[in-house]
Jmol script that loads the backbone (N, CA, C; Angstrom):
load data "model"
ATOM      1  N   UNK A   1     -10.492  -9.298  -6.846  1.00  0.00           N
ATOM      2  CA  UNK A   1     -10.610  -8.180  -5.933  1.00  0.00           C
ATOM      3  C   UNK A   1      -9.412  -7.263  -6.141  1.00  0.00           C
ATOM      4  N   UNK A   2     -10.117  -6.033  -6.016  1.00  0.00           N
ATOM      5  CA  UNK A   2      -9.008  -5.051  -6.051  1.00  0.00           C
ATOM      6  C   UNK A   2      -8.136  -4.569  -4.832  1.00  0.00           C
ATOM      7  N   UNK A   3      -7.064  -3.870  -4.489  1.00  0.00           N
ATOM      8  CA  UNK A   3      -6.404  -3.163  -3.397  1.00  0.00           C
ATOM      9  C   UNK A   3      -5.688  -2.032  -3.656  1.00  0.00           C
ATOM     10  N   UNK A   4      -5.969  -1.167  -2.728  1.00  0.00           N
ATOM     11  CA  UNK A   4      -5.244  -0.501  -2.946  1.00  0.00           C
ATOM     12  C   UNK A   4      -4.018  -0.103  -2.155  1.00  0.00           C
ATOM     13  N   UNK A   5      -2.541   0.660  -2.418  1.00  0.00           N
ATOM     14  CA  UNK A   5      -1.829   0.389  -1.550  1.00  0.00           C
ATOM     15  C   UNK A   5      -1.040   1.834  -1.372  1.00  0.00           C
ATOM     16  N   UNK A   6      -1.252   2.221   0.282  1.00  0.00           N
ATOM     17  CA  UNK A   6      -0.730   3.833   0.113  1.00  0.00           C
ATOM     18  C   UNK A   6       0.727   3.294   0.327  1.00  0.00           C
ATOM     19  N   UNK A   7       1.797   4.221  -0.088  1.00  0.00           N
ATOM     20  CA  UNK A   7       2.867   4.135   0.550  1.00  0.00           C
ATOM     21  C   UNK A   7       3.126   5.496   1.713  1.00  0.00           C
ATOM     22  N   UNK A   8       3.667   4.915   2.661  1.00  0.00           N
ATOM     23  CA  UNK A   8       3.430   6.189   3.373  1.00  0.00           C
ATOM     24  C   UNK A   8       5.173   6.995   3.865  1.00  0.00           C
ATOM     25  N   UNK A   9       4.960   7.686   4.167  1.00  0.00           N
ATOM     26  CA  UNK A   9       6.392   8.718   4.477  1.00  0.00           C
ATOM     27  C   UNK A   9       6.821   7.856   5.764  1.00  0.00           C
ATOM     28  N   UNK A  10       8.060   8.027   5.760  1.00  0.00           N
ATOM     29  CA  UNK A  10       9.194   7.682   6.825  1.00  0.00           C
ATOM     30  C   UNK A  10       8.899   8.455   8.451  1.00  0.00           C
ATOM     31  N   UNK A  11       8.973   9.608   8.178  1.00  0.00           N
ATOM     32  CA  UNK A  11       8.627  10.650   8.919  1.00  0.00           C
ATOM     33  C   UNK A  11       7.011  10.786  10.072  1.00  0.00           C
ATOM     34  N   UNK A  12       6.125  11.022   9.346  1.00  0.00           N
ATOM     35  CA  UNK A  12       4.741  11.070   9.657  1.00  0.00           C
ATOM     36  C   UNK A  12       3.930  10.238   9.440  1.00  0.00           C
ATOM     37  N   UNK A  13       4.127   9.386   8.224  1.00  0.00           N
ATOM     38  CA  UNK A  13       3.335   8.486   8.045  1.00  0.00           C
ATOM     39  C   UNK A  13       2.104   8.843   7.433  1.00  0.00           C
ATOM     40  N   UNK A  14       2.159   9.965   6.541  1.00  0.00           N
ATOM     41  CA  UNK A  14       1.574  10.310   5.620  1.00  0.00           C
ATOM     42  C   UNK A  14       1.511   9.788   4.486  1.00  0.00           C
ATOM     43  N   UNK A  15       0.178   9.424   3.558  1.00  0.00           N
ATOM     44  CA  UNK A  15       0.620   8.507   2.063  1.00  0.00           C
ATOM     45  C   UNK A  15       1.265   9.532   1.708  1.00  0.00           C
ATOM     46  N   UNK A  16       1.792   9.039   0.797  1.00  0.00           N
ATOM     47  CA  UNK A  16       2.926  10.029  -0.311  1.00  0.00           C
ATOM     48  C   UNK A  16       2.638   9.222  -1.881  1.00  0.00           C
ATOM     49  N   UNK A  17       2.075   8.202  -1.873  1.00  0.00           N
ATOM     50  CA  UNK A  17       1.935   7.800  -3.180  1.00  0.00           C
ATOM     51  C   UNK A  17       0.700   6.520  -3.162  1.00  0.00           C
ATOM     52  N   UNK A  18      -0.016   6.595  -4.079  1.00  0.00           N
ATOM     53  CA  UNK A  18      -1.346   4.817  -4.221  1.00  0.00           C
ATOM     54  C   UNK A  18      -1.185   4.625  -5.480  1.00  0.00           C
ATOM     55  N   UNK A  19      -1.512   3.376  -5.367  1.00  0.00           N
ATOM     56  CA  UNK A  19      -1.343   2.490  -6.360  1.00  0.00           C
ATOM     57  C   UNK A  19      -2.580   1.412  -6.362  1.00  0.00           C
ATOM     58  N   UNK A  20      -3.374   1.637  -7.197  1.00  0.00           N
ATOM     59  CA  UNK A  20      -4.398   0.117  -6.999  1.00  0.00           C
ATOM     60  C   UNK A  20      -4.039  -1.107  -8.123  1.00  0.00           C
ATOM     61  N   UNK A  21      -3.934  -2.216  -7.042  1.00  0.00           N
ATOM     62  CA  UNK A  21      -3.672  -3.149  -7.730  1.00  0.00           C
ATOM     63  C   UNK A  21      -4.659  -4.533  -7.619  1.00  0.00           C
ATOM     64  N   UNK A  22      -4.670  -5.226  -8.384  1.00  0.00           N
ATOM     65  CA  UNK A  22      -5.524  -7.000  -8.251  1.00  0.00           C
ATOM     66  C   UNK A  22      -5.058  -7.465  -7.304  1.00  0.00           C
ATOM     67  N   UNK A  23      -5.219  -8.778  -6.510  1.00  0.00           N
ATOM     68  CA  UNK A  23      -4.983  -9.289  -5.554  1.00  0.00           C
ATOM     69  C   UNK A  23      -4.049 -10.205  -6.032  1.00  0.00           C
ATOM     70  N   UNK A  24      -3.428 -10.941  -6.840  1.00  0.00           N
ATOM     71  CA  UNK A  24      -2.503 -10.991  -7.238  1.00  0.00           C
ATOM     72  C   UNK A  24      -1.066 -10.294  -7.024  1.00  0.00           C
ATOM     73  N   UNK A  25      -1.157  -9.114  -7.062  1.00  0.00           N
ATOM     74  CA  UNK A  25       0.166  -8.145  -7.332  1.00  0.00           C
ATOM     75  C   UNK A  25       0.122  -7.616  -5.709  1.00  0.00           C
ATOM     76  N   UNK A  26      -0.231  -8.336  -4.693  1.00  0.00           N
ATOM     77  CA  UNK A  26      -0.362  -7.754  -3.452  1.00  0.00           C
ATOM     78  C   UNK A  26       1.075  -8.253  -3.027  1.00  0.00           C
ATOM     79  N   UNK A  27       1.268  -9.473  -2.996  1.00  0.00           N
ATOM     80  CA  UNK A  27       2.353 -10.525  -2.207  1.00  0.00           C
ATOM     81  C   UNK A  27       3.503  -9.619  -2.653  1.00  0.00           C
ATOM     82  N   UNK A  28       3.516  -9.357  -3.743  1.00  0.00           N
ATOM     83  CA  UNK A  28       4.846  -9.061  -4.267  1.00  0.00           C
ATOM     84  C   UNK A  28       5.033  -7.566  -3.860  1.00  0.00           C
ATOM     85  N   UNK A  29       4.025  -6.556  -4.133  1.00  0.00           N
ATOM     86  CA  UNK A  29       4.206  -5.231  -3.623  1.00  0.00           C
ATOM     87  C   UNK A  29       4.711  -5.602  -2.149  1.00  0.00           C
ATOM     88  N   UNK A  30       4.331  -6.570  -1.302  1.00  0.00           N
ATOM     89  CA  UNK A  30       4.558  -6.707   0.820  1.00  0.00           C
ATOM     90  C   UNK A  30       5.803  -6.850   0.686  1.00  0.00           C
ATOM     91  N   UNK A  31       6.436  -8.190  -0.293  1.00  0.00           N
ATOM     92  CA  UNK A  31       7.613  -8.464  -0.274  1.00  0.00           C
ATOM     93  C   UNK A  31       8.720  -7.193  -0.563  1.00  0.00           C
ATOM     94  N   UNK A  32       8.066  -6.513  -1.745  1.00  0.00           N
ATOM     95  CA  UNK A  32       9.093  -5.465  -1.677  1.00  0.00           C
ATOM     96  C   UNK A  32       9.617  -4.263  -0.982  1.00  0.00           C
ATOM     97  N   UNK A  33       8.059  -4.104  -0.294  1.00  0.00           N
ATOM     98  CA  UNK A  33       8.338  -3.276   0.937  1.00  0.00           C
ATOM     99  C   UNK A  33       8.828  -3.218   2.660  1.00  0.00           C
ATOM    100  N   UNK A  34       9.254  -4.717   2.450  1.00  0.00           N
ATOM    101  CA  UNK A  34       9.630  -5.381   3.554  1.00  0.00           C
ATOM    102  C   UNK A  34      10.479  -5.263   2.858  1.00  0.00           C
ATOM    103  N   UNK A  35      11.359  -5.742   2.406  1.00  0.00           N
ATOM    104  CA  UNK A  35      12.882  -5.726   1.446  1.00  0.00           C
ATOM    105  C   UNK A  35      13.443  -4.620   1.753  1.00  0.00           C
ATOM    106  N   UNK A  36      12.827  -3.522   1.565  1.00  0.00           N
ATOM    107  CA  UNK A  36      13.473  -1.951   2.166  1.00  0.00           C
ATOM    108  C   UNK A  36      12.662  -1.577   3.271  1.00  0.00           C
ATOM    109  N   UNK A  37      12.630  -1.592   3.871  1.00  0.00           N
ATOM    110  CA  UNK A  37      11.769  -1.013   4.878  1.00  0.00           C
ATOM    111  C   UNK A  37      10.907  -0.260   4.923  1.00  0.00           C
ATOM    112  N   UNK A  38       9.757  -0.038   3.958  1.00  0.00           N
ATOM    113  CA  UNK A  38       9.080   0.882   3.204  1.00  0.00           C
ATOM    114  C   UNK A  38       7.668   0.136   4.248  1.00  0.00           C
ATOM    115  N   UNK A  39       6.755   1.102   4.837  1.00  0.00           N
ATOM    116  CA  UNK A  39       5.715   1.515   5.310  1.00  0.00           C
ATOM    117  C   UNK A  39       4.538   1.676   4.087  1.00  0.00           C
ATOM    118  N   UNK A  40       3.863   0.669   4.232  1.00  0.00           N
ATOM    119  CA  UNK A  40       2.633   0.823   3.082  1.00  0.00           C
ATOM    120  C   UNK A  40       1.527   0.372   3.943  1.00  0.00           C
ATOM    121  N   UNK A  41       0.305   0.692   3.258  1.00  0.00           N
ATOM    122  CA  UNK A  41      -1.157   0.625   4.284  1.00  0.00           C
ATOM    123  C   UNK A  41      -2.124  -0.274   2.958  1.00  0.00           C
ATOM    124  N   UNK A  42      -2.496  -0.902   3.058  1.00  0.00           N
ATOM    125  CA  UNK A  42      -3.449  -1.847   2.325  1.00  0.00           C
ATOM    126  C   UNK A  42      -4.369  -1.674   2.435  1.00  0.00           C
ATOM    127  N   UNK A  43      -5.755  -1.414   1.689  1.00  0.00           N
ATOM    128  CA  UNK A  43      -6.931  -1.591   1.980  1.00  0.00           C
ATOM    129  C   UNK A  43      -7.802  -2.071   0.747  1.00  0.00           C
ATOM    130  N   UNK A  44      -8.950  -2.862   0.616  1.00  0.00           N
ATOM    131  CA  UNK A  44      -9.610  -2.928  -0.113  1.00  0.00           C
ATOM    132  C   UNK A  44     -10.066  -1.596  -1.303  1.00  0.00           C
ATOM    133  N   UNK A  45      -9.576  -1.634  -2.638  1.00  0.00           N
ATOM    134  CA  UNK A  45      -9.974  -0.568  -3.551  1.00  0.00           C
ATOM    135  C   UNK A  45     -11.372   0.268  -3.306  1.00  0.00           C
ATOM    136  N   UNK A  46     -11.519   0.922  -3.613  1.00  0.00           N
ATOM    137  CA  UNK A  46     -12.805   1.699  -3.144  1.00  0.00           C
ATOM    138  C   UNK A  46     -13.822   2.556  -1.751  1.00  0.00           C
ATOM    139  N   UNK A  47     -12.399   1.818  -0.714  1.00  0.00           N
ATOM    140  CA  UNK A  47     -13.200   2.336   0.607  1.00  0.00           C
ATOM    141  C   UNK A  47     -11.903   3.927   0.696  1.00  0.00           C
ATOM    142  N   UNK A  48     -13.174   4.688   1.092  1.00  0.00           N
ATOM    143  CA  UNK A  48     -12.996   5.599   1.986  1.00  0.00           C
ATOM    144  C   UNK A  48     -12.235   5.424   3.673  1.00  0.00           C
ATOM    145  N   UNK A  49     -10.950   6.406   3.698  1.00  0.00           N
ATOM    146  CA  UNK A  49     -10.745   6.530   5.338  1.00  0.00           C
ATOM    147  C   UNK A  49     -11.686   7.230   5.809  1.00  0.00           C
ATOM    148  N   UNK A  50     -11.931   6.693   7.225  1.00  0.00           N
ATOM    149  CA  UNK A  50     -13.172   7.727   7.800  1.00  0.00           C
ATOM    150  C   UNK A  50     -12.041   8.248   9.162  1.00  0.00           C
TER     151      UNK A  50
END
end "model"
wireframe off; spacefill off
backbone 0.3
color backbone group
């Protein structure tokens, strides 16, 4: 399974950057964004926000 992962702004909480990755490379993207305090949103690859 795929994911994808927004990173979002400090500020608003706007993505500012995605990245899709395997489910594999998930743990490690959480870990690193917990490490700095970085705000990211996860969702399954392919869905639409409604």
């Amino acid at each position: 399974m795929r994911f994808e992962i927004l990173r979002l702004d400090d500020v608003d909480g706007t993505p500012v950057d995605t990245t899709v990755v395997d489910a594999a490379s998930v743990n490690r993207i959480v870990q690193q964004a917990a490490s700095i305090g970085q705000r990211i949103w996860i969702r399954p690859a392919g869905t639409s926000a409604s």
